[in-house]
Structures are given as structure tokens and as C-alpha cells.
C-alpha positions as CSV (number, residue, x, y, z in Angstrom):
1,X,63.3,-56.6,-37.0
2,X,61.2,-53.8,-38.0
3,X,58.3,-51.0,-36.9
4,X,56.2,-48.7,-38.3
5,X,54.8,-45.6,-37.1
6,X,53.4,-42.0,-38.0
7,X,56.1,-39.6,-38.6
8,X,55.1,-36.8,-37.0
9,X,54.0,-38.5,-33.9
10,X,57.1,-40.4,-33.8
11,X,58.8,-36.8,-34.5
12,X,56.6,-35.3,-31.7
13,X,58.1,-38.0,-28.7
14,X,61.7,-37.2,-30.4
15,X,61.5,-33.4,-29.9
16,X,60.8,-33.9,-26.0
17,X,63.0,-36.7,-25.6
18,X,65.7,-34.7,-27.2
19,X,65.8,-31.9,-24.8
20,X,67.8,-34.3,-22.5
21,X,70.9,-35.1,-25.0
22,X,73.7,-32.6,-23.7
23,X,75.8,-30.5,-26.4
24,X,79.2,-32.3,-25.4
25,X,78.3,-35.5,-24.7
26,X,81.0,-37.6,-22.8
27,X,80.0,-41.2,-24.8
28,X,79.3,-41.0,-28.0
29,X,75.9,-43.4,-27.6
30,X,74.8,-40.8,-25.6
31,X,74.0,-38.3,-29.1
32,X,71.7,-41.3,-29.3
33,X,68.0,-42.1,-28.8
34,X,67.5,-45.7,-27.4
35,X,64.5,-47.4,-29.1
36,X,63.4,-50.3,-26.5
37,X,59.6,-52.1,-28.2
38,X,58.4,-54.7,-26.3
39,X,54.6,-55.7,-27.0
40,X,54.2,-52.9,-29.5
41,X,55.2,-50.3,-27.2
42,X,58.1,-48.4,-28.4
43,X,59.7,-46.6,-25.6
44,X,62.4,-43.7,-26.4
45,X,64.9,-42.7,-23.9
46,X,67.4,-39.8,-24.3
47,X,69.8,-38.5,-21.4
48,X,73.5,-36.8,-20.4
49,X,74.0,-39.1,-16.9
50,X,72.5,-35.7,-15.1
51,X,69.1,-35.2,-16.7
52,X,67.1,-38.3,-19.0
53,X,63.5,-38.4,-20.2
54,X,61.3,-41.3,-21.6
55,X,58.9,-40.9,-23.5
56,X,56.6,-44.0,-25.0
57,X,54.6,-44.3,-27.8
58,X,51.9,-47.2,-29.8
59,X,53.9,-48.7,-33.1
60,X,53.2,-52.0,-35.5
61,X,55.8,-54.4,-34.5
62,X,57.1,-57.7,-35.3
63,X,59.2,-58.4,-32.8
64,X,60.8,-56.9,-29.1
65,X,64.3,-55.4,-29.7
66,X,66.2,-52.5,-28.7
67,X,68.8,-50.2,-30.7
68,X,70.8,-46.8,-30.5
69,X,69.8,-44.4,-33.3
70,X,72.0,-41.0,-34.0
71,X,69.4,-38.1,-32.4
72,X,70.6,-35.7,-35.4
73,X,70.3,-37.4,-38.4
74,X,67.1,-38.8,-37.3
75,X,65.7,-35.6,-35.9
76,X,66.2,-33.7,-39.5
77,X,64.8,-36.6,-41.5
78,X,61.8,-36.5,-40.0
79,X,61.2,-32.8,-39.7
80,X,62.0,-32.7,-43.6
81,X,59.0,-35.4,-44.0
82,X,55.7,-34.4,-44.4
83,X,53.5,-36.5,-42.3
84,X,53.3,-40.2,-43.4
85,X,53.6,-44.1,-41.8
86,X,57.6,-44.6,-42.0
87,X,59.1,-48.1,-41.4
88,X,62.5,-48.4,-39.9
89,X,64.0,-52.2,-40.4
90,X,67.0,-53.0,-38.0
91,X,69.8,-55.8,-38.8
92,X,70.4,-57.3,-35.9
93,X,74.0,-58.3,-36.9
94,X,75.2,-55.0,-37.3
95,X,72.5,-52.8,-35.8
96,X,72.1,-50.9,-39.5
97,X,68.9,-48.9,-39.7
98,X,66.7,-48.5,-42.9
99,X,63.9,-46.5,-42.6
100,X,61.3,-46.4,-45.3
101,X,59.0,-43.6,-46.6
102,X,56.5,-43.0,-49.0
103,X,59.5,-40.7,-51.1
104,X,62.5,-43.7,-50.8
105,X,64.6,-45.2,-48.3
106,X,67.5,-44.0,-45.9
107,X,70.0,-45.4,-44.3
108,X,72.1,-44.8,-41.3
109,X,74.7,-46.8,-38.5
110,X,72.7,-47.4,-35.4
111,X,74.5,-48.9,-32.4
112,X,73.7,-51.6,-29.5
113,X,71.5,-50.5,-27.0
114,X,72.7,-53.0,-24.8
115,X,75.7,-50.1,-24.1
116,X,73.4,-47.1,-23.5
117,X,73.5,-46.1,-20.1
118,X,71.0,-47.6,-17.5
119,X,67.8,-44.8,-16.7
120,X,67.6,-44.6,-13.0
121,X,64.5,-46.2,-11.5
122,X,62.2,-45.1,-8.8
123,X,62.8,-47.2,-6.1
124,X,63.1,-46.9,-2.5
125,X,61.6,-43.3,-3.2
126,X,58.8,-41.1,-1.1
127,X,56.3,-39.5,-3.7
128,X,53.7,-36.8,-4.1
129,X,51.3,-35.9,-6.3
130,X,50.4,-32.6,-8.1
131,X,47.9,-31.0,-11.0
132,X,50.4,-29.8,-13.8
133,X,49.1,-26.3,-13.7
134,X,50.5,-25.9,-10.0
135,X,53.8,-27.4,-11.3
136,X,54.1,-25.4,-14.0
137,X,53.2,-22.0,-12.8
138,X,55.8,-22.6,-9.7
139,X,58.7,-23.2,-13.0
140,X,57.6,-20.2,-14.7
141,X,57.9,-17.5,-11.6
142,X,61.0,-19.4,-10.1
143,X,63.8,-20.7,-12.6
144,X,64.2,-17.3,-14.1
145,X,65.9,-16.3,-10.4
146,X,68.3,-19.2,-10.6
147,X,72.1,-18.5,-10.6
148,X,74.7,-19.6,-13.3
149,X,77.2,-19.4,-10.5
150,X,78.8,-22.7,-10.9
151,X,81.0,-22.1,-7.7
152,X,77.4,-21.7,-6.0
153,X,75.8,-25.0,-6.9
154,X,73.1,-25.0,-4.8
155,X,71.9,-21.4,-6.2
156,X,72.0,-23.2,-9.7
157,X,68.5,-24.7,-8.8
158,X,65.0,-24.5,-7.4
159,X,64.8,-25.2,-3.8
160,X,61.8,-27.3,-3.0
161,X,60.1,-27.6,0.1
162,X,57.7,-30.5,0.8
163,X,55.6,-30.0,4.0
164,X,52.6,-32.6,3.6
165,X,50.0,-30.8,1.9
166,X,51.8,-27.6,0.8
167,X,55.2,-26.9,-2.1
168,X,57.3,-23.9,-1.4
169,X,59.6,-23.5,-4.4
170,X,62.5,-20.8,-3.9
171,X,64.7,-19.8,-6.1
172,X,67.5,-16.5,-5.6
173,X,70.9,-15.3,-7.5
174,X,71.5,-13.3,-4.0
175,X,70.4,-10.5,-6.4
176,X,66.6,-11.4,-6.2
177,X,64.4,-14.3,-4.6
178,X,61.1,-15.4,-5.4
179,X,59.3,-17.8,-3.2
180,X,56.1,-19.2,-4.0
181,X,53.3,-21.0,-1.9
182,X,50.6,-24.0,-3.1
183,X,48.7,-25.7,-1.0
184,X,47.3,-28.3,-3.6
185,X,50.3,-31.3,-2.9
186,X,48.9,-34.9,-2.1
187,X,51.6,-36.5,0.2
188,X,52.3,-37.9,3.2
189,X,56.0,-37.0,3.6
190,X,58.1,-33.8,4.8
191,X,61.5,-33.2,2.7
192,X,63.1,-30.8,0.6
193,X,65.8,-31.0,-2.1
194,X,67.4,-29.2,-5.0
195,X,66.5,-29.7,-8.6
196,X,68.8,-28.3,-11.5
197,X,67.5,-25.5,-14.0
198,X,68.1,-27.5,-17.2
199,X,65.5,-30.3,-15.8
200,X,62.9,-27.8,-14.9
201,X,63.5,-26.1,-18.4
202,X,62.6,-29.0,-19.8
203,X,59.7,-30.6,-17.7
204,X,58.5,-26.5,-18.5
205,X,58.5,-27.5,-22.2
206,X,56.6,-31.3,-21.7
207,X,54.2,-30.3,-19.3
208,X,50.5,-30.9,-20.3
209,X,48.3,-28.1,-19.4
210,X,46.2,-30.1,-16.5
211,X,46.9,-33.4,-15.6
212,X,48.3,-35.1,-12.8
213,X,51.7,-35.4,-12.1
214,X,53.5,-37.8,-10.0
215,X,56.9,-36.9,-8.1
216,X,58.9,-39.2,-6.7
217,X,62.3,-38.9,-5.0
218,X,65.4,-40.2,-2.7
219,X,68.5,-38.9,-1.5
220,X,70.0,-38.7,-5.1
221,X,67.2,-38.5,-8.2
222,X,64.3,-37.2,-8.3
223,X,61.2,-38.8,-11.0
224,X,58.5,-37.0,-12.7
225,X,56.1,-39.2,-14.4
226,X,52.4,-37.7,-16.0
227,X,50.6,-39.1,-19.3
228,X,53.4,-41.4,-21.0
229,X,56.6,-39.6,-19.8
230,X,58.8,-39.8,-17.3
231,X,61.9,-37.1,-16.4
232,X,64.7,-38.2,-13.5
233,X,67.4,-35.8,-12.6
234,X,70.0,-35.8,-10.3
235,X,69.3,-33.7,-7.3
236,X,72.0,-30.7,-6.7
237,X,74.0,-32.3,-3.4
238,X,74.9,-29.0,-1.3
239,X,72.5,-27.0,1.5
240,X,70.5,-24.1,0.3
241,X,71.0,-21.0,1.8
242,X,68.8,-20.0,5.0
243,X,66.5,-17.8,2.4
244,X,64.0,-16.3,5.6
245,X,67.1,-14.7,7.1
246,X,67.1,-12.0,4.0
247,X,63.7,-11.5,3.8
248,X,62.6,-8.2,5.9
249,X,60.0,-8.3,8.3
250,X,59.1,-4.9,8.8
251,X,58.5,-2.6,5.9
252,X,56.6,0.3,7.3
253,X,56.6,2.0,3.5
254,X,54.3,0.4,1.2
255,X,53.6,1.6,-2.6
256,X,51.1,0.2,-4.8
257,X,51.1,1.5,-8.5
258,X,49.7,-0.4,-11.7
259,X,52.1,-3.1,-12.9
260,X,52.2,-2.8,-16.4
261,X,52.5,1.2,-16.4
262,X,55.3,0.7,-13.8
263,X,57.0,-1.9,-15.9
264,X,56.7,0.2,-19.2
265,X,58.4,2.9,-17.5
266,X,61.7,0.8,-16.4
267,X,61.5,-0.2,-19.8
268,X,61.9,3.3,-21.1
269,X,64.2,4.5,-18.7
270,X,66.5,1.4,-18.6
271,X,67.7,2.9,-22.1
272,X,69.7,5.6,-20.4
273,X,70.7,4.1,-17.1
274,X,74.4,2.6,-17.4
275,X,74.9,-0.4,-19.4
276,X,77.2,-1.7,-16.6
277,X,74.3,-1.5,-13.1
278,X,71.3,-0.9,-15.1
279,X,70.6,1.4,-12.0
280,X,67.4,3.2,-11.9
281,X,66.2,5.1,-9.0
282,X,62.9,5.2,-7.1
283,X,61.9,8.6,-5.6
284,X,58.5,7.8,-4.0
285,X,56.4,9.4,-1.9
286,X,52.9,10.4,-1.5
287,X,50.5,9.8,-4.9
288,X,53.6,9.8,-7.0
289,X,56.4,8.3,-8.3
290,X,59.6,9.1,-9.8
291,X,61.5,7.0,-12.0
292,X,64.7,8.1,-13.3
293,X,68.0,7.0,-14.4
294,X,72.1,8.7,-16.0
295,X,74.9,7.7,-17.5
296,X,77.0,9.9,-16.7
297,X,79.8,8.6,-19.2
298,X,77.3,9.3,-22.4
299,X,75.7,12.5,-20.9
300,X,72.3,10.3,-21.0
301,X,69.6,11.1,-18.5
302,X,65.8,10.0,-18.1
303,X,63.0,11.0,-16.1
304,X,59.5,9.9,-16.2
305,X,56.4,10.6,-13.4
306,X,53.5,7.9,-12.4
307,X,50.8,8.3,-9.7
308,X,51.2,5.4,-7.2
309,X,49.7,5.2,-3.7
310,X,52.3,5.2,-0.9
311,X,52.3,4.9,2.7
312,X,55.3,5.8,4.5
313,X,58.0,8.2,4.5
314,X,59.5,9.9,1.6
315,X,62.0,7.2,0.1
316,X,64.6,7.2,-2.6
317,X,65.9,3.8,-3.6
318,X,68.1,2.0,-6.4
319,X,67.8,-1.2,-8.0
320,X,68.8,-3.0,-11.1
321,X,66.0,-2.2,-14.1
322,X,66.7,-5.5,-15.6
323,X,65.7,-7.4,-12.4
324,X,62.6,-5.2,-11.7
325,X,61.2,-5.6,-15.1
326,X,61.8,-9.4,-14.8
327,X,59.9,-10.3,-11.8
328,X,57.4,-8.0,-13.1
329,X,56.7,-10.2,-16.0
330,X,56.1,-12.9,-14.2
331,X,53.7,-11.3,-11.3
332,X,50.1,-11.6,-12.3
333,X,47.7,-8.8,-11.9
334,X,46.9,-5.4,-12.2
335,X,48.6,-3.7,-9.6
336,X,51.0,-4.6,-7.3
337,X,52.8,-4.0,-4.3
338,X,56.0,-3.2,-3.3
339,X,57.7,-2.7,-0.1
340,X,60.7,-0.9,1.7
341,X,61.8,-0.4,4.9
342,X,65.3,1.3,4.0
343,X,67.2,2.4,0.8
344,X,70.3,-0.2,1.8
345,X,67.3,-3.4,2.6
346,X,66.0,-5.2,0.1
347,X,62.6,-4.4,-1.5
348,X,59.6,-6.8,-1.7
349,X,57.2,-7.2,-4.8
350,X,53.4,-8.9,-4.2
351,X,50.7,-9.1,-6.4
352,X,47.7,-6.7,-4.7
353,X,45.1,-9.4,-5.8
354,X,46.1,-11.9,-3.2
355,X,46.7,-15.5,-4.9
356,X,43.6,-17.5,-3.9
357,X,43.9,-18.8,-0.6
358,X,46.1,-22.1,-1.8
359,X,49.3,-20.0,-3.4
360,X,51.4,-17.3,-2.3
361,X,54.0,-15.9,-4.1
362,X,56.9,-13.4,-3.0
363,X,59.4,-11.5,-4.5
364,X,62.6,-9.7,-3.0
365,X,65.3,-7.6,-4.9
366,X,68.1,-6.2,-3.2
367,X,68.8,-2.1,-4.1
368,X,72.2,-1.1,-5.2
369,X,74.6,1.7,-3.9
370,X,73.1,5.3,-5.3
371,X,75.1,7.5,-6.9
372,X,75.7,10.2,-4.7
């Protein structure tokens, strides 16, 4: 049995694919791609029992077969090749591989892919539609506020929220929360359910920059499917957290100051809060803003001065640099907002350019204690 195919298209499928083989695998097939061709199709599959992606791809073919090839070994040949047709030829007593270039031949042990694990399939499943640019942009400004709490599994994903027509994705550490809004979902169903980080990671990676994407989901997986790929995951089994009940309703002090200056300025004073909080503190009041920061333990001590607008009291609030400077990566726009309603409440970041009309986003971070 043999194939042929472009190397660096073949390499191209493998890199995505790969994504989805775990570092410890608990079977050793599963450091394995599964090559399944059936009517010239060759289909590559790839998973750790949580997370698996296929991925399929045109080849010449003589015949329909499947076989387990080591992911390593084949990975580095082909990133060592320069682009060229390579033929693999598979015994089909012993499931050896020989593949073929242009520069000589190399062998390796391939393994039945009758024993690789079965993909899940989507059936008995509700599904939605979405452009990959909505998708996409709710990964980017939500699975950096995940958790790594494994003792808190359900903080370890992204919440999200089918309601018909509208996505809310939600994500929070209980240090910060960002919630964000898009009202461009084609569905007929209301549901929500949990989604690990390492799947988002990598559907964040495969992603194609606008085209449509298909999600479909039960009680235990959920499916992705767009262009020739499909990514299933297992759905995080535990109840988020009631995330409205931390978000404060009335912040009667509201600062707006220009996003980048603001962010370049946690930067520089991050360097001499303590290494341990990464507290910086807020004095704001009217047209200006102080941000300053001390380690008392080094004898280090910044201070720096921005003009801001501000409406409310005089305020002077603590929060973790790192965080701020974070979620102010991710937030578009020139300017943006953030509001307080008392230094022990959490504080709430919004881009001043409101989202068009279809998307909202929303971020919180809670202060810490200031050194008296």
C-alpha cells in the first residue's frame, strides 16, 4: 500500500494535528498520528482521550488503508525536507513504513491503526454556527483569565453561554474576569458549557481568518468543524461560578485615560513594586493620575504622573500590575475606561469606543490590600 503527497502540505496538516498529542501520553499509539485514506482522501487524526483534531488532506493513492505513524520522527523528517512529492509505502504484514524522497529512503515501525482510540462523533448534538473572526477574537480576550487551579476545574476553562442569537464567553482566576458579548451566532438552541484552555489554545492556532465555523455539542464533547478540520474536546463537568454576583453595579467614579500611555506606565513602575504582589497604586482624581509603586525590602520606589479625566471622588486604589497590563493588551482602542466604586471592590476596564452594537466586552480586576 502506498501514497504520495507534497511534503510541506503533508507537513502543514501534521503541525495542527499535532497540537492534540499530550507530552505523557498514557498509550503509547497515542505519540501517533493515524493515517486513515479512503478514495484518495488522507485523513490525519491526533488526540490525548481529552482533546483530538482531524485534519484531511488530497493524496495519490492506490488503495484504502489505515496505519499509526510515530508523530516525532515523522514531524522532524519532514521539517528537515525541503519541499518535494514524498511517497510512503506501508507493509501490511507488519505495518513498516518507507517513505521515499527525492534525497533517499527512510524507514520507521508504524503500528495498527485498528488500536488507536475511537474520535468521538457528533451525534445526538445541538449546533450553532459562527464567522471565525467572532470565535477567534472571543479566545484571544478570554483564555488568558483562565485559572491553572486544578482543584478549581471549572475555572480552568471558558464558560460559554449560548442564548439563540448571542455568545457570552467568560472567563476569571477570581483575580480578574473578562466577559465578552457577540451577537453574530446562528442557532436555534439555549445552553452553556465549559471548554478546557488547551482546546481553545489550539483551535486559536488553526483558526482561518474568516470563514464559517460550525459548533456542535452534547452533554459530554463539544465539535468544531470549519474548512477540512474538525477539533472535539471534552467539556469540563462542574458548575461555573455565578460570575454577575462579583460584578459591581454602581461605580459612581469613572476615569478615562489613553490606554497605551496608561499601560506603558505600569510597565515602568511594575519594576519597583514587590516581586511577590506586583502592587501598584492608583491615586486619581481630577485631570490626573498617579501611578506609583515600593519595595520596601530593596529600598525601591517609583512614581510617575498622567492626565486622565475623572469623575468622582478622590480615590486611591491597589491592584496587581501584571493583571492590569494584561487585560490592557488585549482591550482595543485608544482610550479606555475604568471604573471604581470603593478601594476594597473590584475595578472595571471598558474600551471608551464602544464595540459596534453586536459585541461587548468587560473586564473586572479585584484591588489588593494597600500598604498602610
Amino acid at each position: 500500500m502506498k501514497f504520495s503527497v507534497s511534503s510541506s502540505e503533508l507537513l502543514k496538516q501534521l503541525q495542527i494535528a499535532s497540537g492534540a498529542i499530550g507530552s505523557n501520553p498514557v498509550l503509547p499509539i497515542l505519540e501517533d498520528f493515524l493515517f486513515k485514506i479512503e478514495n484518495k482522501k488522507l485523513t490525519i487524526a491526533a488526540t490525548d482521550l481529552e482533546t483530538s483534531i482531524t485534519t484531511a488532506i488530497e493524496v495519490l493513492a492506490d488503495d484504502d488503508f489505515t496505519v499509526a505513524i510515530p508523530a516525532k520522527i515523522l514531524l522532524e523528517t519532514l521539517k528537515a525536507l525541503p519541499q518535494q512529492p514524498v511517497t510512503f509505502t506501508i507493509n501490511e504484514e507488519n505495518y513498516g513504513i518507507e517513505i521515499t524522497s527525492s534525497y533517499g529512503k527512510y524507514r520507521l515501525a508504524g503500528e495498527n491503526g485498528a488500536e488507536f482510540p475511537n474520535i468521538p462523533e457528533p451525534d445526538t448534538v445541538d449546533t450553532v454556527k459562527l464567522n471565525s473572526q467572532y470565535l477567534l477574537e472571543a479566545i484571544n480576550k478570554t483564555v488568558f483569565a483562565t485559572s491553572s487551579d486544578e482543584l478549581r476545574p471549572a475555572m480552568t476553562g471558558v464558560y460559554f453561554q449560548i442564548d439563540f442569537n448571542k455568545l457570552t464567553c467568560v472567563a476569571t482566576d477570581a483575580h480578574k474576569l473578562v466577559k465578552i458579548t457577540t451577537h453574530h451566532l446562528a442557532g436555534e438552541v439555549a445552553t452553556t458549557f465549559i471548554v478546557p484552555k488547551k482546546a481553545l489554545n489550539l483551535l486559536k492556532n488553526a483558526l482561518p481568518a474568516n470563514d464559517t465555523v460550525t459548533i456542535s455539542f452534547n452533554k459530554a464533547n463539544a465539535f468544531f468543524a470549519f474548512g477540512n478540520m474538525n477539533l472535539v474536546c471534552r467539556l469540563i463537568d462542574a458548575r461555573y461560578p455565578d460570575y454577575n454576583a462579583v460584578i459591581p453595579v454602581d461605580n459612581p467614579n469613572v476615569m478615562v485615560a489613553n490606554r497605551a500611555d496608561f499601560q506603558n506606565s505600569l510597565k515602568r513602575i511594575a519594576i519597583y513594586a514587590n516581586k511577590t504582589t506586583n502592587q501598584v497604586v492608583l491615586d486619581v482624581s481630577d485631570k490626573s493620575l498617579t501611578v506609583s509603586a515600593q519595595d520596601l525590602d530593596f529600598s525601591n520606589e517609583a512614581t510617575e504622573q498622567m492626565s486622565c479625566t475623572f469623575d468622582g471622588a478622590p480615590l486611591r486604589i491597589a491592584f496587581n500590575a501584571k493583571f492590569l497590563v494584561e487585560m490592557l493588551t488585549v482591550l482595543d482602542g485608544e482610550e479606555v475606561r475604568m471604573e471604581f466604586s470603593t478601594p476594597s471592590r473590584a475595578g472595571i476596564l471598558t474600551p471608551v469606543e464602544a464595540e459596534n452594537n453586536d459585541r461587548e466586552i468587560l473586564m473586572l480586576v479585584m484591588p489588593v490590600m494597600l500598604n498602610n
